[in-house]
C-alpha positions as a Markdown table, in Angstrom:
| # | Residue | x | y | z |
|---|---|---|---|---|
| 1 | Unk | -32.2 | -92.7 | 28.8 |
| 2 | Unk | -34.2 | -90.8 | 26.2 |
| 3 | Unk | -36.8 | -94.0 | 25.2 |
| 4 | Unk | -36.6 | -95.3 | 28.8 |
| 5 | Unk | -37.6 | -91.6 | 29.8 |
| 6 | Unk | -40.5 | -91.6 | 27.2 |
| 7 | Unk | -41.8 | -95.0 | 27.9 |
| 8 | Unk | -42.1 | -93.8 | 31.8 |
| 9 | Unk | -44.4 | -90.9 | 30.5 |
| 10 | Unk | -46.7 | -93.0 | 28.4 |
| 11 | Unk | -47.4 | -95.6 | 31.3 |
| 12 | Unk | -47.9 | -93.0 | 33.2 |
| 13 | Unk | -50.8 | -91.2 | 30.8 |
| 14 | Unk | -52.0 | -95.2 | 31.0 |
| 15 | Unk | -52.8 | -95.1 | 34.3 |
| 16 | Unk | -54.4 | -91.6 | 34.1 |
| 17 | Unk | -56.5 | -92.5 | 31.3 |
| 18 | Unk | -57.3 | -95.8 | 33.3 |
| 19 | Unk | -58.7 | -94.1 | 36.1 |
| 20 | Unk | -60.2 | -91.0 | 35.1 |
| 21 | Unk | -60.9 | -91.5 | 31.2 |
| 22 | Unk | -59.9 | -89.4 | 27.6 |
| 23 | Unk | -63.2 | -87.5 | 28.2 |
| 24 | Unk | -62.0 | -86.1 | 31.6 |
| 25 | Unk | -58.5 | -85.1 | 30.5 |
| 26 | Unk | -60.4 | -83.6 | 27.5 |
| 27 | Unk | -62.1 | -80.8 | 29.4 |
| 28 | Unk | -59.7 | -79.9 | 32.1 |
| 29 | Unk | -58.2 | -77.3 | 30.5 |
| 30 | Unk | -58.3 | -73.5 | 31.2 |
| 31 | Unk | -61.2 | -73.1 | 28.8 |
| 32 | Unk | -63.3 | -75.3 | 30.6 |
| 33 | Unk | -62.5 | -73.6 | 34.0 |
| 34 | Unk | -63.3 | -70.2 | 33.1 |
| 35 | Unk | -66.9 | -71.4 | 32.6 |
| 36 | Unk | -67.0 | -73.1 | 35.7 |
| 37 | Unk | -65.7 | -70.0 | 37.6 |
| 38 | Unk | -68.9 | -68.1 | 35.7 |
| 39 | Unk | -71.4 | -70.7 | 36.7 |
| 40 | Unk | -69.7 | -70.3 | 40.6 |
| 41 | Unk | -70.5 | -66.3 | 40.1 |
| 42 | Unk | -74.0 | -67.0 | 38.5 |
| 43 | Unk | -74.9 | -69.4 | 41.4 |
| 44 | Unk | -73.4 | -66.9 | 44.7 |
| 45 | Unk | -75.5 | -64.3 | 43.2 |
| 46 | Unk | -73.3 | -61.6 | 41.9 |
| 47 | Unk | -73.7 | -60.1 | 39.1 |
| 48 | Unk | -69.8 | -59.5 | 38.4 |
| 49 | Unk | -66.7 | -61.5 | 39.5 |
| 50 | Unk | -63.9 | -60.2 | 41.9 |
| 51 | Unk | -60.9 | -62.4 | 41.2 |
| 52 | Unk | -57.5 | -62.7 | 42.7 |
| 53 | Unk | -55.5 | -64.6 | 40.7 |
| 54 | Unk | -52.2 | -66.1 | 41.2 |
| 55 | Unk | -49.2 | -68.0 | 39.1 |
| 56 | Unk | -51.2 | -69.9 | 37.2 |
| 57 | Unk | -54.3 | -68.4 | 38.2 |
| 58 | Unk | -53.4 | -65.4 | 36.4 |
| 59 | Unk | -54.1 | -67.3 | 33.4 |
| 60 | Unk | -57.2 | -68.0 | 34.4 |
| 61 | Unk | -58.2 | -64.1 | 34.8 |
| 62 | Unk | -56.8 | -63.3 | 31.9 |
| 63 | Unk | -58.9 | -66.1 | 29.9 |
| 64 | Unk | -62.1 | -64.8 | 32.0 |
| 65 | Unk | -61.5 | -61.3 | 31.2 |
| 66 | Unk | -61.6 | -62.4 | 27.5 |
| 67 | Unk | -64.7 | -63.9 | 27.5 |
| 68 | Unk | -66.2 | -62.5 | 30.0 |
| 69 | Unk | -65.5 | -59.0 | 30.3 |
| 70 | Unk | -68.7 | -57.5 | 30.9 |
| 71 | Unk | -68.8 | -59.6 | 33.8 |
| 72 | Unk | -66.1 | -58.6 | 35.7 |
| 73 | Unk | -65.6 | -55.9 | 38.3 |
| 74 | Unk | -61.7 | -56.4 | 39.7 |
| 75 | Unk | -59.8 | -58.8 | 38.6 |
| 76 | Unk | -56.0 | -58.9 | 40.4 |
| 77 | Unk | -53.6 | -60.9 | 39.1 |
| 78 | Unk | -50.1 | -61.5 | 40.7 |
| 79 | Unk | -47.3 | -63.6 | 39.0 |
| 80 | Unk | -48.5 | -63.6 | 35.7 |
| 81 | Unk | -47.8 | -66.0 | 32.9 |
| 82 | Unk | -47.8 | -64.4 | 29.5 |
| 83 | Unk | -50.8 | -65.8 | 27.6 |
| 84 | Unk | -49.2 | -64.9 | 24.4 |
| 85 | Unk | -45.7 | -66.9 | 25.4 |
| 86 | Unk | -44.4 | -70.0 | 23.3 |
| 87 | Unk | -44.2 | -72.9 | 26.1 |
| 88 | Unk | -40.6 | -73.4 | 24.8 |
| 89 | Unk | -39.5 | -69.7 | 25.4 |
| 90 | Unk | -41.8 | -70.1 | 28.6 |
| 91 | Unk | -39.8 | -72.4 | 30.2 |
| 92 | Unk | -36.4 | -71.2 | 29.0 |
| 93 | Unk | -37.4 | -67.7 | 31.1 |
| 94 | Unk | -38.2 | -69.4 | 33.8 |
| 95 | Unk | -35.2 | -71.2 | 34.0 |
| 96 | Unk | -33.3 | -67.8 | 33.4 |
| 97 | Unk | -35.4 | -66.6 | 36.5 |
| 98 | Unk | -34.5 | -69.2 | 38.5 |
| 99 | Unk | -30.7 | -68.8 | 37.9 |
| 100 | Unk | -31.1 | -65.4 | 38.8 |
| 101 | Unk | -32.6 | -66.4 | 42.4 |
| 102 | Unk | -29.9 | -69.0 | 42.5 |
| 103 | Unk | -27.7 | -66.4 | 42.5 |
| 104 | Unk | -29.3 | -64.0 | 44.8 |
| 105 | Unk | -29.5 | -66.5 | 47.1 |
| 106 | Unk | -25.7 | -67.3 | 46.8 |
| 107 | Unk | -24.6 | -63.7 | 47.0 |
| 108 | Unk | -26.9 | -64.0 | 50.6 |
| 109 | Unk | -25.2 | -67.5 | 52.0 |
| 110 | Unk | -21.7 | -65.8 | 50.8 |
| 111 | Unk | -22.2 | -63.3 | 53.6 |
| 112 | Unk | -22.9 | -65.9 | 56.1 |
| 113 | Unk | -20.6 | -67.8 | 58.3 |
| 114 | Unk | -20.0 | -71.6 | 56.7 |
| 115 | Unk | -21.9 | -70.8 | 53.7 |
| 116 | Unk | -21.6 | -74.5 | 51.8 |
| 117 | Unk | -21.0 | -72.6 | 48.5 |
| 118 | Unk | -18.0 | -70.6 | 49.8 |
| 119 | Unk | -17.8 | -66.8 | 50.4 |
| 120 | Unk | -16.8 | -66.4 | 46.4 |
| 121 | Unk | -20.5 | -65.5 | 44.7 |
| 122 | Unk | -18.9 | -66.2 | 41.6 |
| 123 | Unk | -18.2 | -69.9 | 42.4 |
| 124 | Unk | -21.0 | -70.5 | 43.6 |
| 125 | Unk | -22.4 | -72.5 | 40.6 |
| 126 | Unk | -19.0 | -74.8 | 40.6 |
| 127 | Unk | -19.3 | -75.5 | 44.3 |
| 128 | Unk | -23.1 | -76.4 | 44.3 |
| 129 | Unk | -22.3 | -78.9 | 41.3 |
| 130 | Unk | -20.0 | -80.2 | 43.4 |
| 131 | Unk | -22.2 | -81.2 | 45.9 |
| 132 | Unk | -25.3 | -82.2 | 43.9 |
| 133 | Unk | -23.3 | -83.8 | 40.6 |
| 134 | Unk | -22.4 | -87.1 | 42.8 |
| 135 | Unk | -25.8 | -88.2 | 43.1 |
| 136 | Unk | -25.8 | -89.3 | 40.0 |
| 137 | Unk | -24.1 | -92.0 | 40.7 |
| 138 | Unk | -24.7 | -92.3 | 44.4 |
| 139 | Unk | -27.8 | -90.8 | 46.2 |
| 140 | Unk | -27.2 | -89.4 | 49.9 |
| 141 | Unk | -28.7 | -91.5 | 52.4 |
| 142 | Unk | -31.4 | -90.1 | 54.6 |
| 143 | Unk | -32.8 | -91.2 | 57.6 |
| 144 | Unk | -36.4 | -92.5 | 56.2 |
| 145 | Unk | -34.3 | -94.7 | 54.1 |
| 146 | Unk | -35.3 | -93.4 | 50.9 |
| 147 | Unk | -32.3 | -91.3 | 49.8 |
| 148 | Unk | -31.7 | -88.2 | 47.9 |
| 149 | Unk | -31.9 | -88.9 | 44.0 |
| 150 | Unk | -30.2 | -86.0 | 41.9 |
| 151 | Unk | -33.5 | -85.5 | 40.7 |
| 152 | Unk | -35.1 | -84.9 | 44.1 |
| 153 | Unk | -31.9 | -82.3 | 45.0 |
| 154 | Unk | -32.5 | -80.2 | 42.2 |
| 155 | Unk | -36.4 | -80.5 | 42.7 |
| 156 | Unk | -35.8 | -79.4 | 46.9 |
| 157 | Unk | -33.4 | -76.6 | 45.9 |
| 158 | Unk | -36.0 | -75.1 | 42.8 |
| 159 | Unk | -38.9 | -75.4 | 45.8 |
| 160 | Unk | -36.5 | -72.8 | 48.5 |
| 161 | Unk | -35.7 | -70.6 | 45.4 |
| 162 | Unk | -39.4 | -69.8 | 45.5 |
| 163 | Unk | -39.1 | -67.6 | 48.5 |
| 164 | Unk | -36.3 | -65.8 | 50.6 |
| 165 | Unk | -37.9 | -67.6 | 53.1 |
| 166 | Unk | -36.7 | -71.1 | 52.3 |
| 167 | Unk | -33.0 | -70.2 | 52.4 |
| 168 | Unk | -32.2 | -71.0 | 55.5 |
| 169 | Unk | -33.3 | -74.3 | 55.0 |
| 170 | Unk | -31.6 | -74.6 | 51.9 |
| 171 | Unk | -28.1 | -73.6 | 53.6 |
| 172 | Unk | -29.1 | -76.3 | 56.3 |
| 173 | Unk | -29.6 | -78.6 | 53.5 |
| 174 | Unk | -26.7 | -78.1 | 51.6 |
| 175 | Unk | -24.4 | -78.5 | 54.4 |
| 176 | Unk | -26.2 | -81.7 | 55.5 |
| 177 | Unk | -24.8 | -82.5 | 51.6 |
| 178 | Unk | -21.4 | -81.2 | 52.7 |
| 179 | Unk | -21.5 | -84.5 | 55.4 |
| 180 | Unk | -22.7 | -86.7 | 53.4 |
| 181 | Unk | -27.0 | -86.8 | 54.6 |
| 182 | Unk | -29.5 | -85.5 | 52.2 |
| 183 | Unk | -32.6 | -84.7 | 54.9 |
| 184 | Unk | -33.6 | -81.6 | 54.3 |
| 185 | Unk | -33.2 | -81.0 | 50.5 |
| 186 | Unk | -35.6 | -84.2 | 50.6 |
| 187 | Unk | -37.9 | -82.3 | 52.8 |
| 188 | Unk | -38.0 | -79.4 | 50.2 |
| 189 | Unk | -38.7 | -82.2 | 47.4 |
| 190 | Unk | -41.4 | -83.4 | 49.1 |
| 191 | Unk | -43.1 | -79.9 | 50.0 |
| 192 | Unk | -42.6 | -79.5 | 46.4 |
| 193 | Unk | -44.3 | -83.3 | 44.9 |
| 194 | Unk | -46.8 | -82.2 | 47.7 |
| 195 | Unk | -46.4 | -85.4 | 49.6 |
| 196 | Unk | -47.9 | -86.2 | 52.4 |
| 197 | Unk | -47.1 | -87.5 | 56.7 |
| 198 | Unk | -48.2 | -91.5 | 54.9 |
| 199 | Unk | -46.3 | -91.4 | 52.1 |
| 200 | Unk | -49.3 | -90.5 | 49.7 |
| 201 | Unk | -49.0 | -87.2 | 47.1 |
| 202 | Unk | -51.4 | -84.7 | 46.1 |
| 203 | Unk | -52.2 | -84.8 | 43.1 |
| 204 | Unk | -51.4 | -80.8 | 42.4 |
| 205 | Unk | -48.8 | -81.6 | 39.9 |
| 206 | Unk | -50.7 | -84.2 | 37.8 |
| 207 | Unk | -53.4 | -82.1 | 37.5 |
| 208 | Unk | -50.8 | -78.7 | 36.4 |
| 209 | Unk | -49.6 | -81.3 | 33.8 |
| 210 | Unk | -53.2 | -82.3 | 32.5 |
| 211 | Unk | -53.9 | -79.0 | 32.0 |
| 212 | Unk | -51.2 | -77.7 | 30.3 |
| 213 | Unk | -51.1 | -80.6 | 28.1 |
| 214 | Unk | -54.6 | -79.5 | 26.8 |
| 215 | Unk | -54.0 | -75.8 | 27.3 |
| 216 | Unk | -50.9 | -75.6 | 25.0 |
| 217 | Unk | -49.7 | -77.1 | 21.7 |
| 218 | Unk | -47.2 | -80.1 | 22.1 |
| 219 | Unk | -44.0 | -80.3 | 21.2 |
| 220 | Unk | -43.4 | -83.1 | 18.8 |
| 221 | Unk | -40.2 | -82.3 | 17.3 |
| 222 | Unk | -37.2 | -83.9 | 19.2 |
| 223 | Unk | -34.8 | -81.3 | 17.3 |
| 224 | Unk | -36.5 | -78.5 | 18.9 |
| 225 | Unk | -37.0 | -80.1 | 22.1 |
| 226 | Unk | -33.1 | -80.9 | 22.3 |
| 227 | Unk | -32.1 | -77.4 | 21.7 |
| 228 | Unk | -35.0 | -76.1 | 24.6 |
| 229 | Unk | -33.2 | -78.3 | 26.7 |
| 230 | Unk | -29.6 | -77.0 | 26.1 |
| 231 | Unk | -30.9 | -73.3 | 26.1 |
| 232 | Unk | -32.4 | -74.3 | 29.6 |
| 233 | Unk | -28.9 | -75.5 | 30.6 |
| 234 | Unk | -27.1 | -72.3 | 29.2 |
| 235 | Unk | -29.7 | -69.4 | 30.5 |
| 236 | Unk | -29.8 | -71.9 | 34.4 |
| 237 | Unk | -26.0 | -73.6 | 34.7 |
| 238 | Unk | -27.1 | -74.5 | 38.4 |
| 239 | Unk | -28.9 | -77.2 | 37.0 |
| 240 | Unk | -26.7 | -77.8 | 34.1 |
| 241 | Unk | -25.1 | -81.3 | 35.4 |
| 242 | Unk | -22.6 | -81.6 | 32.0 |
| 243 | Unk | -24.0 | -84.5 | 30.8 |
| 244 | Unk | -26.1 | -82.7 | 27.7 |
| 245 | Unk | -25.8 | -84.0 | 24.3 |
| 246 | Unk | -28.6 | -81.6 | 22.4 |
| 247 | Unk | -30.7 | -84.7 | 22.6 |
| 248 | Unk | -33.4 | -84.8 | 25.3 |
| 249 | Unk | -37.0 | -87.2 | 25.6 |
| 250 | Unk | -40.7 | -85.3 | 24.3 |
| 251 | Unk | -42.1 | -84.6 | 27.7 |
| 252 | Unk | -45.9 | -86.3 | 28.4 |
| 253 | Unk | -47.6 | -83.8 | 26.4 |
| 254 | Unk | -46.2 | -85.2 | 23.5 |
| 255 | Unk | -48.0 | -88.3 | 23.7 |
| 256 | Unk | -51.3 | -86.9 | 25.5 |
| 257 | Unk | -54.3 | -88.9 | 24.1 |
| 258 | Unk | -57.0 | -85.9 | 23.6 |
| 259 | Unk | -56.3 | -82.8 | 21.5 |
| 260 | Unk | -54.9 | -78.7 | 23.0 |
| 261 | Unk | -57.9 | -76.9 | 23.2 |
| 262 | Unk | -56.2 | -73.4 | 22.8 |
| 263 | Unk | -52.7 | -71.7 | 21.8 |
| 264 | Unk | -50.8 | -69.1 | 22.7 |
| 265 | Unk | -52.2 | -65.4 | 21.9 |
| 266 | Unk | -52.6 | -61.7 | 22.7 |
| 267 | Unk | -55.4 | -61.1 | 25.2 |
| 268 | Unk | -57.1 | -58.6 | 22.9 |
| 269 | Unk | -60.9 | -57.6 | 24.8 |
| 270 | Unk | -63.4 | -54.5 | 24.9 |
| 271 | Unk | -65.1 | -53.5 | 27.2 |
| 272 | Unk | -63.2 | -54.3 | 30.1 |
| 273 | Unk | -62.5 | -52.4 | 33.6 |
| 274 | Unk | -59.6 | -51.3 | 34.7 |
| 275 | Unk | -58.0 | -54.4 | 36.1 |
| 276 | Unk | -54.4 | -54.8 | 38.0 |
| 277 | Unk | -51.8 | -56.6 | 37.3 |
| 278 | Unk | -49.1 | -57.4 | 40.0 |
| 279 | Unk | -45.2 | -58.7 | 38.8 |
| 280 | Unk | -42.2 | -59.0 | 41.2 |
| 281 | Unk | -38.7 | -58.0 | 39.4 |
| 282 | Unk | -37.1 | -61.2 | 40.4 |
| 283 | Unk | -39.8 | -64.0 | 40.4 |
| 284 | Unk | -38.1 | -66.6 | 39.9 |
| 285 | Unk | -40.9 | -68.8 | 38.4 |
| 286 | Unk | -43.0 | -66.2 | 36.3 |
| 287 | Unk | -40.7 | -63.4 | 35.3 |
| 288 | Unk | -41.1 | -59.9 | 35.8 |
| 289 | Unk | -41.4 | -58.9 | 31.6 |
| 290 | Unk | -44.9 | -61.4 | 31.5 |
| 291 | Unk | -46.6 | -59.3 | 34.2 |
| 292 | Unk | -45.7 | -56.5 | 32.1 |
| 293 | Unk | -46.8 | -57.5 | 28.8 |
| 294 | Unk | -50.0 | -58.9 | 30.5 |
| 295 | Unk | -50.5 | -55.5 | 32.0 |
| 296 | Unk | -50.2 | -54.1 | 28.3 |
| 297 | Unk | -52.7 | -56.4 | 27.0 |
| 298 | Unk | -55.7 | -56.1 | 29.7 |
| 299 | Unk | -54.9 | -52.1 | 29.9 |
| 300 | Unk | -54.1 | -52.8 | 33.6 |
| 301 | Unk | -52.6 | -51.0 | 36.2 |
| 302 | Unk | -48.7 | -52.6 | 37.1 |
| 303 | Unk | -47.9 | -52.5 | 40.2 |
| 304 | Unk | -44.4 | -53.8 | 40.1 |
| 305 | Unk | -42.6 | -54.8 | 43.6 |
| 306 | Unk | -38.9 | -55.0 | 44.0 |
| 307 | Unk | -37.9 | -58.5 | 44.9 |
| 308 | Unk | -37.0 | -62.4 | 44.7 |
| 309 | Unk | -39.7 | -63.8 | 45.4 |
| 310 | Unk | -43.0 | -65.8 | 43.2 |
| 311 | Unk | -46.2 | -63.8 | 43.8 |
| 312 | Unk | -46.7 | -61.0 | 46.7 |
| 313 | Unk | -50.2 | -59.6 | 47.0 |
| 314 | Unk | -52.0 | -60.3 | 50.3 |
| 315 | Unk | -49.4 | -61.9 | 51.8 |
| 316 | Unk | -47.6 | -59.2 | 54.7 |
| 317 | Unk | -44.5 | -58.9 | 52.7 |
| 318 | Unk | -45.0 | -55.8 | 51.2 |
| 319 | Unk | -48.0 | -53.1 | 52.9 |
| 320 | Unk | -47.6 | -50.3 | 49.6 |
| 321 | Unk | -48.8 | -53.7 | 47.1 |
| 322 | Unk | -51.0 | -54.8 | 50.1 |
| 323 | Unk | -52.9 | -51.5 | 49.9 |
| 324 | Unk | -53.1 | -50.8 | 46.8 |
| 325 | Unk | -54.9 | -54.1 | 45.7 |
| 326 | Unk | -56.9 | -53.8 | 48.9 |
| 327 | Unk | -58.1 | -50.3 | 48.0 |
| 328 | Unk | -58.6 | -51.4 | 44.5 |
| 329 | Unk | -60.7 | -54.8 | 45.5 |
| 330 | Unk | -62.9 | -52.3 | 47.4 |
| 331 | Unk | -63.2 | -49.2 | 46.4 |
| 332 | Unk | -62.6 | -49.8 | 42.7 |
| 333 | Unk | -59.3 | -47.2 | 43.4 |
| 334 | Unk | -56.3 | -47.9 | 40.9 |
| 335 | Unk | -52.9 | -47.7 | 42.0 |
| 336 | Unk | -51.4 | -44.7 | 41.1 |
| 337 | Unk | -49.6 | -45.0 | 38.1 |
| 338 | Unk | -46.1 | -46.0 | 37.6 |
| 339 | Unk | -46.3 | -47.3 | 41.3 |
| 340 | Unk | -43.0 | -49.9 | 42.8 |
| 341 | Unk | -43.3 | -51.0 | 46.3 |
């Protein structure tokens, strides 16, 4: 499984290096963005950037605010990832996060009528491996014809844990499990692999990949990269199907043709305004501790919101982080200090 695993990823950097060449992939990274994003503020005409950053974006801002600080007027960032973080410990947090909103979420359906993981929170885990362990062996059927893999279960489930406002779709999903049909968890895979009504994807998740293959050093060392991968299954055991022998396959970075371009640090920068920084106790995807470290590396205002959710800003879920950012973005007014929503 390991070498059949690997082999998939290096045909699959083939075909990207086929189409859009080594050169390409070289300068996709977040270094390279941040000077587009200062040629975008050079060419509009404004002397400084306001930025609303999130997920992801966040790292962007941050690597702005390094280089460019004297260019910058407010700069919002809202589901931070820690700039300073080891991909490895990265990833085993987010796991950890999303076990935490796996269990959130269970806690809720336990509440419900027919919840499909039972009224008992605390066997919640056992009863959705249950369910999801069989396809393994034997995908559900759906009514496309294309089946739910294991694969795409966990992938539809991980999508609804992004937002309270999946769940209900992933109780409907689960039970469709319960009978046997695997629609709807298919339907959160897809949302997720962003494909599209013709059967065509977006290419949003090749392009995260490129990017944090030259972003962030590889890992090369199949030790290390088995014990990530039984960490992941001890901190998340939602996703932990039993099956892990403390070996696992380098992922594609590992074989990426063109060299990382930065690693992980400290944001350390003068001269920069106040900024704010935005991080949601239960995000499930970037957890709460990186939006505070960030905060303490740019000298930000945190505005911490109490939740289970990724990323809130500007959204209508919460008006006290709604106005704060808004009064911030324009009237240059920081949120008082200390302030949870």
């Amino acid at each position: 499984g390991i070498a059949e695993t690997e082999q998939a990823e290096k045909d699959f950097i083939a075909k990207c290096v086929d189409r859009v060449g080594e050169d390409v992939l070289a300068h996709v990274g977040t270094r390279e963005v941040v000077k587009d994003l200062d040629v975008i503020r050079a060419v509009l005409g404004d002397d400084k950037l306001n930025y609303v950053g999130f997920s992801y974006g966040t790292r962007i801002g941050g690597a702005y605010a390094e280089e460019f600080p004297d260019r910058v007027r407010t700069l919002v960032l809202d589901g931070a990832v820690d700039p300073g973080q080891d991909p490895d410990e990265e990833l085993i947090e987010q796991y950890e996060g999303f076990q935490k909103a796996f269990d959130e979420y269970a806690a809720d359906c336990a509440t419900k009528r027919d919840c499909p993981l039972g009224d008992d929170p605390a066997q919640a885990v056992a009863n959705f491996r249950a369910l999801v362990d069989p396809l393994v062996d034997k995908p559900a059927p759906t009514v496309d014809g294309r089946e739910l893999s294991f694969g795409d279960a966990h992938t539809g489930v991980v999508q609804a844990l992004y937002s309270p406002q999946l769940w209900p779709a992933l109780t409907k999903g689960l039970r469709e499990l319960q009978a046997g049909q695997g629609d709807t968890l298919l339907l959160l895979a897809d949302v997720y692999q962003g494909r599209q009504d013709d059967g065509s994807y977006l290419n949003t998740n090749d392009v995260f990949l490129a990017i944090r293959c030259v972003d962030d050093p590889r890992q090369t060392d199949r030790a290390e990269a088995g014990a990530t991968e039984m960490r992941v299954r001890e901190v998340a055991p939602f996703v932990d199907d039993g099956r892990g022998t403390g070996q696992a396959p380098l992922d594609a970075c590992a074989f990426w043709p063109v060299p990382n371009t930065s690693t992980p640090h400290e944001i350390s920068v003068q001269g920069l305004p106040k900024v704010v920084v935005v991080s949601t106790t239960q995000d499930p995807a970037t957890p709460y501790q990186a939006g505070v470290d960030l905060a303490r590396q740019l000298g930000a205002s945190l505005v911490t919101f109490e939740g289970t959710q990724h990323t809130v800003a500007l959204t209508g879920e919460s008006s006290c982080v709604d106005d704060a950012v808004v009064a911030y973005l324009t009237d240059l007014t920081s949120p008082p200090e200390g302030l949870r929503c």
